[in-house]
N, C-alpha and C positions, 0 to 999 in steps of 0.2 A: 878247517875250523877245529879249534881244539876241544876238549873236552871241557875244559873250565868255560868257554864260553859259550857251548852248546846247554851247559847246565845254568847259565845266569840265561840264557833266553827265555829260558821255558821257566825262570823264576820271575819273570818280567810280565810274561803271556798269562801267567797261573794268576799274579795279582792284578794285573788288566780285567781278566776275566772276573774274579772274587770282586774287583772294584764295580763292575759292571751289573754282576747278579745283587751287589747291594745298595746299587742305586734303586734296580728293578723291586725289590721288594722292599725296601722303606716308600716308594709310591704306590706298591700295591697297599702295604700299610695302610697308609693313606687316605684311608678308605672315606665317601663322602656318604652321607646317612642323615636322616631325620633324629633329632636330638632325643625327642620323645619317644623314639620306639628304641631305642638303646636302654628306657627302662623299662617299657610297658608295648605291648602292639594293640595297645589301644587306651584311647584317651574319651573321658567321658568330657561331654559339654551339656551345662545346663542352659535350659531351652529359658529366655524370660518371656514371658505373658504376655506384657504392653510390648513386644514390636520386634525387631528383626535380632537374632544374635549374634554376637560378632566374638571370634576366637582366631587364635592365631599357631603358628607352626614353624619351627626353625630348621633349615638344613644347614651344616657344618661337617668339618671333616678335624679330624685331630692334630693338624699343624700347618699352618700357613704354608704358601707357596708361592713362588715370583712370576706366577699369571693368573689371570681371572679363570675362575671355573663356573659356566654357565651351565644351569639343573634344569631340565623340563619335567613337572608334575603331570600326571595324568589320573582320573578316575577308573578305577579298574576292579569292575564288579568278579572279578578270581579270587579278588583279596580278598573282599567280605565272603563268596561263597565259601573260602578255606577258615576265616575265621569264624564262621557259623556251625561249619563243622566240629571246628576243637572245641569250642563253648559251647557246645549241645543250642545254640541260641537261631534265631529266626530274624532277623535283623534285616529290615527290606530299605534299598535306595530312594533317598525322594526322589522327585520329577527334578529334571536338571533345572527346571526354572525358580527353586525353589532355594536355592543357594549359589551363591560364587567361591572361587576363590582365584587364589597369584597362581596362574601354571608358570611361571618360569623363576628362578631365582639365581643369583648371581651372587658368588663369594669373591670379592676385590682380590687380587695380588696383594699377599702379605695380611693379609687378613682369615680370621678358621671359619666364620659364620656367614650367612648372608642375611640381608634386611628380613625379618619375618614375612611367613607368606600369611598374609589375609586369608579368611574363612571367614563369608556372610553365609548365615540361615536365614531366610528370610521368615517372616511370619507366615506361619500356614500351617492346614486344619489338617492334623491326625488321623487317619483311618481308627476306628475304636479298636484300642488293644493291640496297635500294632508300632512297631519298636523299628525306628528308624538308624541308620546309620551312614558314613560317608567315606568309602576306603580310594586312600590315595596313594601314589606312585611313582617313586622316582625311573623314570623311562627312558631318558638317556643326559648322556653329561659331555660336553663340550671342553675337555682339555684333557691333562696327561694325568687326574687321578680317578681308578675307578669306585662302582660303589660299593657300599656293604648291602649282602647278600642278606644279612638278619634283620638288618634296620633299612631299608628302601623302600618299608612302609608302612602305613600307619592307620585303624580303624576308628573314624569320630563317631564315636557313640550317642547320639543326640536323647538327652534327658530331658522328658517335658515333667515337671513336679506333678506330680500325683495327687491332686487337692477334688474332695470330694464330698459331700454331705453324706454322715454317717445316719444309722440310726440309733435309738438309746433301747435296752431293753433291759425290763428285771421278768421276776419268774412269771408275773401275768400274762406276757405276751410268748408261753411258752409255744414251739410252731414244730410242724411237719415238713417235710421236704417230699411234692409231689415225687411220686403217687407217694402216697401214706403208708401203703403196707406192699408186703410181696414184689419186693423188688428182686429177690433170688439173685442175687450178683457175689459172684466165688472169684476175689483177688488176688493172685499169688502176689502182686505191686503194687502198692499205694504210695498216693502223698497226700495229705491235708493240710491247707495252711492257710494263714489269716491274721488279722492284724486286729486287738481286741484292747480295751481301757475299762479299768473297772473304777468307780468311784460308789461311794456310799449316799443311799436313801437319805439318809440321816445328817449327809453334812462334817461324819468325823473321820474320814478317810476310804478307805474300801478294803474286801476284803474280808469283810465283818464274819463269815456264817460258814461252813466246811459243806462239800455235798453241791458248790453251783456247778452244773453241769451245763459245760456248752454243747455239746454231740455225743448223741446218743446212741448206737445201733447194737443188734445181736442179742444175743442172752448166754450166758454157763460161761462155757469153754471159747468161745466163739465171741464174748463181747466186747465192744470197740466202745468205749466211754473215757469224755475228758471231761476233768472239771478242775474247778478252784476249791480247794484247801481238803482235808480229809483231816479224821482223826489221828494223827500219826505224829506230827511233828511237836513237839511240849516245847515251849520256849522258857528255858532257866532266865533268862533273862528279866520276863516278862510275865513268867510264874504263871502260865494256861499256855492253853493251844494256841496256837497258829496256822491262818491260811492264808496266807499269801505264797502260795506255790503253786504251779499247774501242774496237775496227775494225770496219767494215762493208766487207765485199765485194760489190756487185749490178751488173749490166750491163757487166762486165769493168772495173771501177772501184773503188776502196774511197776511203774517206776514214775519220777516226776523231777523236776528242775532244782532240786537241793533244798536244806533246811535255812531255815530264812536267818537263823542265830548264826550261821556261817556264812551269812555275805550273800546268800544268793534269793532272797525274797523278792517278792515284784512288789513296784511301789504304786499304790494308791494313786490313777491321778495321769499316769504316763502309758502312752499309747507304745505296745509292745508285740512287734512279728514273732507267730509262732508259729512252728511248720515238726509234721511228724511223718516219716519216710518207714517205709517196711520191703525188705526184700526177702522174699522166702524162700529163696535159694540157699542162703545165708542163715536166714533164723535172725536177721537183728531188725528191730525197732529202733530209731534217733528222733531225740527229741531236738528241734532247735531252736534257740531265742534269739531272736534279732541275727539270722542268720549263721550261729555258731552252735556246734553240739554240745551241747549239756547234758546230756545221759543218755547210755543206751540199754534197750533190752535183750537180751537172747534167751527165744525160744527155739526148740526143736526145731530144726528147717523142715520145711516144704508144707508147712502148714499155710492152710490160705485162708484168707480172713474174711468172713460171711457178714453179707451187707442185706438184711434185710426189710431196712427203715431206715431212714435219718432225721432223728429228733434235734433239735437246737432249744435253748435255754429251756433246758426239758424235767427240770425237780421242784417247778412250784415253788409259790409264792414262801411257802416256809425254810426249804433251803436255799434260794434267789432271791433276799432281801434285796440287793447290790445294782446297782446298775451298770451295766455292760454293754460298751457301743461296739460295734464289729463292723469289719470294712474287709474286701478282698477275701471272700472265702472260698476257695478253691479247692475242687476234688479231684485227683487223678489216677488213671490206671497206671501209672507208671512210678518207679523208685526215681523221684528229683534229686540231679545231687547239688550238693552245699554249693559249690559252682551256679548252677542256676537258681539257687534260692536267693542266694545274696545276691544276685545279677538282678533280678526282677523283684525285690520285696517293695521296693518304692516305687514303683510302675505297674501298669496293666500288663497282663500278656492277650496274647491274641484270642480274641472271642471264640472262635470258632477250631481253635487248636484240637486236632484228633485224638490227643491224649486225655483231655478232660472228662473228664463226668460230668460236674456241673461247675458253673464259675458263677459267683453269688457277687459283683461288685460292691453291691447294695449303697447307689450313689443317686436311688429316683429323689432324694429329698422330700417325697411326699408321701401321704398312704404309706397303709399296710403290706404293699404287695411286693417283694423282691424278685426280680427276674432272674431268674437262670438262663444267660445269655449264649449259652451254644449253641442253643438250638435244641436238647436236649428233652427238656419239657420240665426239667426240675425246680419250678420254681417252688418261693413256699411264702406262706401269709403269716404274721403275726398274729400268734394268736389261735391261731389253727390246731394247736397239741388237742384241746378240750374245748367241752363249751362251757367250760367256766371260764376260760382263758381271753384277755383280751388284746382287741386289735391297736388298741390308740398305743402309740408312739410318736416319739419328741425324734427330730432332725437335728444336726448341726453341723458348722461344715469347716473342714481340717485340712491341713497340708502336710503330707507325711514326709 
């Protein structure tokens, strides 16, 4: 055999071969995956009230092929335990009898998608504070493309709306948070957070008076106060003061959510999540509104932040004209991050969760009395600051 044709064999064998490795990897390509989780690995579903919910979920792969590719789905409590871990989250399975869905799906020859797979919820009652979810799985697939390793699965995050009777309070009902005094509690980690609406006594908006204080603890160097509006901000606009801003006072410092002439005032009227996080490691304070940070403070690290009371709508009827309903007030030993604030601001978290202090829902509808549902014993009465101070309070009920 000569040399010229020893050299076209092996130029024959070489693109045999190259033809061969690029069939192989345009079908590994090929990859078959949940549509959804190619943007997200997890999809929220709102839960509706009157009756079962019903959602759905596409598998597909990026280019048609000339046979049918059969997908079998499975429930596979690894997924959610891995995604609970990256989202710091606590997300517990229902009972199986509690939902359906298609375990099998099938994409036609010459077709990229297959018929949607169904997902029933069926209607069913909550554990109080606890966050449900539904992690699914692509488990095996029946023809010649394999799956994607990124998207083979997917976490339904079951949202039940968050609707609850709030209460209304100005500075009469200023209150204590069992025990009253000497609680000696040294934080190096906090979070506090809650969801509050101010409107006006009077009918012409809210926001009226500087000095509302919602939480109160500490003294000097040491004290931990938030309120609505201070003497700080002059509005040229409007030629006086203004308070429509929330303040923080801690470590001889305050900082607060911007001046209202620059776009950032809270409006009279509109129910608004706020959450404030300290890591002393660090030295920062964040303030957050509606799940986003608005300001931070830095003090010195390794300061810790001395809890020895918790006062609520605690400056009297002279600086708490205003009415102020509050819902979800939660105390924690631990730095929440943005992550799990904005995860949980329109839901309950778990009653009983080890990281709390105290969790204030404040969703009895009736009476004076708010429960601190941990177990804890923090609860606290309107009213209870003074015995000037009263108990009566007005209800009403929101969907957030």
């Amino acid at each position: 055999m000569t040399m010229k044709i020893k050299s076209l064999i092996g130029i024959v064998a070489l693109v045999a071969l190259a033809s061969c490795q690029d069939a192989q990897r345009k079908t590994i390509d090929n990859l078959v995956y949940f549509n959804e989780a190619s943007r997200a690995k997890s999809v929220d579903v709102a839960l509706q009230s009157g009756g079962a919910t019903h959602s759905s979920l596409i598998v597909r792969m990026a280019k048609s092929i000339g046979e049918d590719i059969v997908v079998d789905i499975v429930v596979d409590e690894e997924v959610l335990e891995a995604y609970n871990k990256k989202n710091e989250s606590k997300f517990k399975l229902p009972k199986k009898e509690d939902f359906t869905f298609t375990a099998q799906a099938t994409i036609k020859a010459g077709e990229v998608a297959a018929l949607p797979i169904a997902v029933e919820i069926k209607k069913f009652k909550p554990e109080p504070g606890v966050q449900y979810a539904i992690p699914l799985r692509i488990a095996s697939i029946a023809g010649s493309v394999e799956q994607s390793e990124s998207s083979s699965s997917i976490v339904l995050t079951l949202k039940a709306p968050l609707r609850q009777h709030t209460p209304k309070f100005t500075g009469k009902n200023g209150m204590k948070v069992k025990p009253f005094e000497n609680w000696n509690m040294s934080l190096k980690n906090y979070t506090l957070e809650w969801w509050s609406r101010v409107t006006s006594s009077r009918g012409d908006g809210g926001y009226t008076k500087n000095n509302q204080a919602l939480f109160n603890s500490g003294s000097a160097s040491t004290e931990f106060y938030v309120r609505f509006g201070d003497l700080i901000h002059h509005s040229q606009k409007q030629k006086k003061y203004v308070y429509n801003f929330l303040q923080m006072k801690a470590f001889g410092s305050q900082f607060d959510t911007g001046h209202p002439d620059q776009g950032k005032g809270l409006n009279p009227g509109e129910w608004i999540h706020f959450a404030i996080t300290y890591d002393s490691q660090q030295g920062a304070t964040l303030l957050y509104k509606n799940g986003e940070v608005v300001a931070t403070l830095k003090t010195p690290a390794g300061q810790e932040m001395l809890i020895d009371k918790f006062a609520m709508i605690s400056s009297g009827t002279q600086y708490f004209p205003d009415y102020c309903e509050l819902a979800q007030v939660r105390f924690w030993k631990v730095t929440r991050s943005g992550n799990q604030i904005r995860k949980f601001m329109k839901s309950e978290v778990e009653y009983t969760h080890p990281e709390l202090i105290f969790y204030l829902p404040m969703n009895e509808g009736k009476g004076s009395l708010m429960k601190d549902v941990t177990g804890n014993g923090h609860d606290v009465v309107a009213g209870s600051l003074s015995s000037s101070h009263s108990p009566d309070i007005t209800w009403q009920e929101y969907t957030f």
